[in-house]
C-alpha positions as CSV (number, residue, x, y, z in Angstrom):
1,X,1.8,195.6,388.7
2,X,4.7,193.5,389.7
3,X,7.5,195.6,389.5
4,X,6.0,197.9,391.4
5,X,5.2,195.1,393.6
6,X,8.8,193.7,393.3
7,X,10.2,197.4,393.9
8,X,8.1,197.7,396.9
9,X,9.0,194.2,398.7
10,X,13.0,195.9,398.2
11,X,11.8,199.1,399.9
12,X,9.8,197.4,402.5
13,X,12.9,194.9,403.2
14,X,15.5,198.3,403.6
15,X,17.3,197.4,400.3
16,X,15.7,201.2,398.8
17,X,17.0,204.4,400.2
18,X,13.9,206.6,401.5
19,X,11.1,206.6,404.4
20,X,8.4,206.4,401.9
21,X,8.5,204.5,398.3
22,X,8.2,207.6,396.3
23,X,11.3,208.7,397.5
24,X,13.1,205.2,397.4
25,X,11.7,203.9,393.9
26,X,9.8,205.2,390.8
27,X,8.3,204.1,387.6
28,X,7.0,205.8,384.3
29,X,5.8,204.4,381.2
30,X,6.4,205.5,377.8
31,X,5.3,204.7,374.3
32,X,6.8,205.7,371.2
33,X,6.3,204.8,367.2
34,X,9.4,205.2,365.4
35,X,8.7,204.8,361.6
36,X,6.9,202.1,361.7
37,X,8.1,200.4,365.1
38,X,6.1,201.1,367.9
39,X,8.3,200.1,371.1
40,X,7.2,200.9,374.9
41,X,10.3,202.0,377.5
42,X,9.4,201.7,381.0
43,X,12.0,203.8,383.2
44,X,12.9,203.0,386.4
45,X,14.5,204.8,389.4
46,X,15.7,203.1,392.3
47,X,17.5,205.3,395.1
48,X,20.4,202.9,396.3
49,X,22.5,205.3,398.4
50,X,20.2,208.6,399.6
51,X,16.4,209.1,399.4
52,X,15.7,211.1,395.6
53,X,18.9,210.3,394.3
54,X,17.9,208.3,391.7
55,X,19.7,205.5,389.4
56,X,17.2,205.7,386.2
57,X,17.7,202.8,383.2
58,X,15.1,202.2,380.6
59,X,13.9,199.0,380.0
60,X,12.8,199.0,376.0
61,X,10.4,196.9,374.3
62,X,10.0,196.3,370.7
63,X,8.7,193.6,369.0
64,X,10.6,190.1,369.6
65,X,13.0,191.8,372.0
66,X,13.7,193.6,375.2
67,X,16.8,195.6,376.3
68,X,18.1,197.8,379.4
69,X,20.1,200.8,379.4
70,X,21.0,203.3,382.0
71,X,19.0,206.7,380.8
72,X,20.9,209.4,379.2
73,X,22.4,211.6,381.4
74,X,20.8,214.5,380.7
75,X,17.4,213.1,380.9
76,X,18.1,211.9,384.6
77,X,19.4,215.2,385.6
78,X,15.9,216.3,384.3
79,X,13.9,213.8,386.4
80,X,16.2,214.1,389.3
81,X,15.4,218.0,390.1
């Protein structure tokens, strides 16, 4: 929806590494219920200095609050190869 949208307008205006969005942005959506809090982290990979090489933080909802965070470093190692 609109941050793809809002990712896409960066891409399209040269702000994203890449010649086609999937190399230049990406986004995945998660859901997890820990005890009994159910929260919903959207990760998101922008590629600000070469095509693939992404920046990944985690945007996590729970309920009454948001935060951001860069993604561990092992888990963006993972989703970088």
């Amino acid at each position: 929806g609109e941050i793809r949208a809002f990712l896409g307008a960066l891409f399209a205006g040269g702000a994203l590494c890449g010649s086609r969005p999937e190399q230049a942005f990406f986004i995945k959506l998660q859901s997890a219920i820990r005890g009994e809090q159910r929260e919903l982290v959207l990760r998101i990979g922008i590629a600000l200095d070469k095509p693939n090489e992404f920046q990944i933080y985690d945007v996590i909802h729970r309920a009454g609050e948001s935060t951001t965070r860069p993604a561990p470093p092992r888990e963006a190692a993972q989703l970088a190869s």
